[in-house]
C-alpha positions as CSV (number, residue, x, y, z in Angstrom):
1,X,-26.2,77.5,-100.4
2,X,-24.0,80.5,-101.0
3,X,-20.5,77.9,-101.5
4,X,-22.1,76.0,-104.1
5,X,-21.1,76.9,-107.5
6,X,-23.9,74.8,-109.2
7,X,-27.0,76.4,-110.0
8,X,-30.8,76.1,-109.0
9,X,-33.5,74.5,-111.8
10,X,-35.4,77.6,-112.9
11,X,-37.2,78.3,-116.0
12,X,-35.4,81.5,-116.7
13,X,-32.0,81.5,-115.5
14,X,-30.2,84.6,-117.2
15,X,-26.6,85.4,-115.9
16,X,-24.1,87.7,-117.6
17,X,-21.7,90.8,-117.1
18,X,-21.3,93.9,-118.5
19,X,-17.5,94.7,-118.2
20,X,-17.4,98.2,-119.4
21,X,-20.1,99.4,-116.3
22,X,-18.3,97.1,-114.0
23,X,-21.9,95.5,-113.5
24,X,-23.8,92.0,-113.6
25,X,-27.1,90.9,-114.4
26,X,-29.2,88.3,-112.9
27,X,-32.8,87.2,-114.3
28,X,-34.3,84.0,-112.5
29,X,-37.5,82.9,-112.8
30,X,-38.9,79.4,-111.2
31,X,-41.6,78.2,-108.5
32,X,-41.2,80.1,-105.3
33,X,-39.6,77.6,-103.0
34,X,-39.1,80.2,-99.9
35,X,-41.8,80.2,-96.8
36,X,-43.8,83.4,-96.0
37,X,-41.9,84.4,-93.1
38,X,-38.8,84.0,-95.5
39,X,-40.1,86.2,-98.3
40,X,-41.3,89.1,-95.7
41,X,-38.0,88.9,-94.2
42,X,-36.5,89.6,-97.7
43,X,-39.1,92.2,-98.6
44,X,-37.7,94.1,-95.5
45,X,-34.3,93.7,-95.8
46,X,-34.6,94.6,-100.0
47,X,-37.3,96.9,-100.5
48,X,-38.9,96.8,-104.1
49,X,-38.8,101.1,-104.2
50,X,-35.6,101.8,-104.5
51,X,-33.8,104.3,-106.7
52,X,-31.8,101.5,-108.1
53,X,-34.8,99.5,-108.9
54,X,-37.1,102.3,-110.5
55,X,-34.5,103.2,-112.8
56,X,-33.6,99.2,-113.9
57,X,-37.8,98.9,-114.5
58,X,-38.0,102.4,-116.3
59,X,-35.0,101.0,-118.5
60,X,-36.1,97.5,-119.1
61,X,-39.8,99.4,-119.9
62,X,-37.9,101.5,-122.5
63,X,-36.1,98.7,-123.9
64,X,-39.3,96.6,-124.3
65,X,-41.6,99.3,-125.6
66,X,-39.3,100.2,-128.7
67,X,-39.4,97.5,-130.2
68,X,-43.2,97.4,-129.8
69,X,-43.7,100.8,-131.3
70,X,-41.8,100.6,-133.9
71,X,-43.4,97.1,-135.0
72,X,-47.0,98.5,-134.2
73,X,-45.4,101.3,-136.6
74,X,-44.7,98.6,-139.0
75,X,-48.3,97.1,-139.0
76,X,-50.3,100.3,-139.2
77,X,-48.2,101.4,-142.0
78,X,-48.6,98.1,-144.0
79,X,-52.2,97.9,-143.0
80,X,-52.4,101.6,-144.6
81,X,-54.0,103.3,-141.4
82,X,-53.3,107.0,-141.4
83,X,-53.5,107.9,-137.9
84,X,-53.1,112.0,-138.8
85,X,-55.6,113.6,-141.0
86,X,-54.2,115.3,-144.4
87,X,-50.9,115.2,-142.4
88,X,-48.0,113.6,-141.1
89,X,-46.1,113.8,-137.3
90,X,-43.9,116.6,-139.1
91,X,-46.5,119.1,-140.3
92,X,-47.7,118.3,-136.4
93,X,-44.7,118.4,-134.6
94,X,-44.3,122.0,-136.6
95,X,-47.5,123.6,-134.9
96,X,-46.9,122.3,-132.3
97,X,-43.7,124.4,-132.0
98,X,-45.2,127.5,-133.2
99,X,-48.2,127.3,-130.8
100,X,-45.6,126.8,-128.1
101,X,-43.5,130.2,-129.5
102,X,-46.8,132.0,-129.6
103,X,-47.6,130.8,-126.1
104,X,-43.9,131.9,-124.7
105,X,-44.4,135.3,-126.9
């Protein structure tokens, strides 16, 4: 399997490089194929809490939930709900400081 150069049938089958990191990205997605002694090998021998892996999942999180926010943003503004009472996030964010200066002080 490794010395064939043609690839599997998968209903995801993302492949590309990022040149300036010097890194590549795979995404496949298809019916498991492998057998249960297979797949608990592999669990071993990759473990799912790694470093590596937390970080890649805390990205791809981040890169999935802007979007979301900011069209969530999009339809609550449209819709005309005012999520703040008689203010906005910045008259918020700004007691928000000074309570934290009067806590320090």
């Amino acid at each position: 399997m490794f010395g064939t150069r043609s690839r599997g049938h998968y209903a995801v089958d993302l492949r590309f490089s990022l040149p300036v990191l010097r890194l590549y990205l795979v995404m496949l997605i298809g019916c498991e194929r492998r057998t249960a002694e297979r797949r608990r090998r592999d669990r071993r021998s990759h473990p799912l809490t790694t470093a590596g892996n937390l970080f890649a999942t805390l990205l791809f999180l981040a890169v999935l939930a802007v979007p979301l926010l900011i069209t969530a943003y999009a339809v609550k503004s449209g819709v005309g709900i005012d999520l703040l009472e008689n203010s906005g996030a910045h008259d918020m964010i700004e007691e928000l400081r000074r309570q934290f200066i009067l806590l320090l002080y």
